[in-house]
C-alpha positions in Angstrom: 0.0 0.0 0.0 0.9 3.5 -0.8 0.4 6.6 0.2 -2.4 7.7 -1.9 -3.9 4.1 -0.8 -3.3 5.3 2.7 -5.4 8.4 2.2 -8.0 6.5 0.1 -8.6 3.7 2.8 -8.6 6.3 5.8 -11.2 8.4 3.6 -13.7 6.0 2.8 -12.8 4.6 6.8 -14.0 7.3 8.5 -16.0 8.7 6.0 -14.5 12.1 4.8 -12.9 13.6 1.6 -9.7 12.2 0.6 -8.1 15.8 1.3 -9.0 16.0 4.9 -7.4 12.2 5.3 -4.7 13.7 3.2 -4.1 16.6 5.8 -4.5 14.3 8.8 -1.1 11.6 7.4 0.6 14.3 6.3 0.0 16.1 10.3 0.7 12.6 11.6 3.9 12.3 9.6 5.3 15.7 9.7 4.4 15.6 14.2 6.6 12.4 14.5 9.4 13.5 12.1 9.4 16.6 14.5 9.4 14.9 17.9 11.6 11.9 16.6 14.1 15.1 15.6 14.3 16.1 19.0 15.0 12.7 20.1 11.9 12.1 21.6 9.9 9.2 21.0 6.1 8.2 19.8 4.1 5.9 21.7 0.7 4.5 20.3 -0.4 2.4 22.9 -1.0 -1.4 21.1 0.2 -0.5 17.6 3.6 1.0 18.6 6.4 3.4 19.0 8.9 5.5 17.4 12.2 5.4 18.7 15.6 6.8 17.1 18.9 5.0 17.6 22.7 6.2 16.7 24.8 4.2 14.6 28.2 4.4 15.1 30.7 5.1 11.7 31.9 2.4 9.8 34.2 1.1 7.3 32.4 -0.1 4.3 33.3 -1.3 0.8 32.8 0.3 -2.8 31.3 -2.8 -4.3 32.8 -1.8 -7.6 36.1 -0.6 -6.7 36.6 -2.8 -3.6 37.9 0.4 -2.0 37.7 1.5 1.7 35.3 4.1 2.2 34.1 5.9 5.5 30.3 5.6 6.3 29.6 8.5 8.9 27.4 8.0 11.8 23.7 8.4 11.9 20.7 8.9 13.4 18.0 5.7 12.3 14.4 5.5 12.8 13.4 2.6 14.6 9.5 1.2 15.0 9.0 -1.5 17.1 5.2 -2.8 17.1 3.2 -2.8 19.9 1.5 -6.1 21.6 -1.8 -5.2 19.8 -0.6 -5.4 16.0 1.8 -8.4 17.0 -1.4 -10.2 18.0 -4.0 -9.0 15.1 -1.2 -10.5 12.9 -0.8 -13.8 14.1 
């Protein structure tokens, strides 16, 4: 499913036009991208949270070249599902 699915399926959901569903993901998205920036984390109780996690630099390979190159540290996104969704899918 994509995006536009997304919006579609939460429109015809709950039963609103696929703009106001489109305003609600993109408010959802853009308020976790915001508090995951500031190292904070989102907690939907049974479906989830939103964590962030460093990752430390590396030495990794140019697969055509075979030489050394420096991956930097990061910042990743992590999810990790809630009881809830673990459950519904099993």
């Amino acid at each position: 499913m994509n995006k536009a699915q997304l919006i579609e399926a939460i429109a015809n959901e709950i039963n609103v036009t696929k703009a106001t569903a489109a305003a609600s993901v993109d408010a959802f998205i853009n308020t976790v991208t915001k508090v995951l920036k500031k190292k904070g984390d989102v907690r939907l109780v049974g479906f989830g949270t939103f964590t962030t996690a460093k990752r430390k630099a590396t030495t990794g390979r140019n697969p055509q070249t075979g030489a050394a190159i420096k991956i930097p540290a990061s910042v990743q996104p992590k999810f990790k599902p809630g009881k809830a969704l673990k459950d519904a899918l099993n």
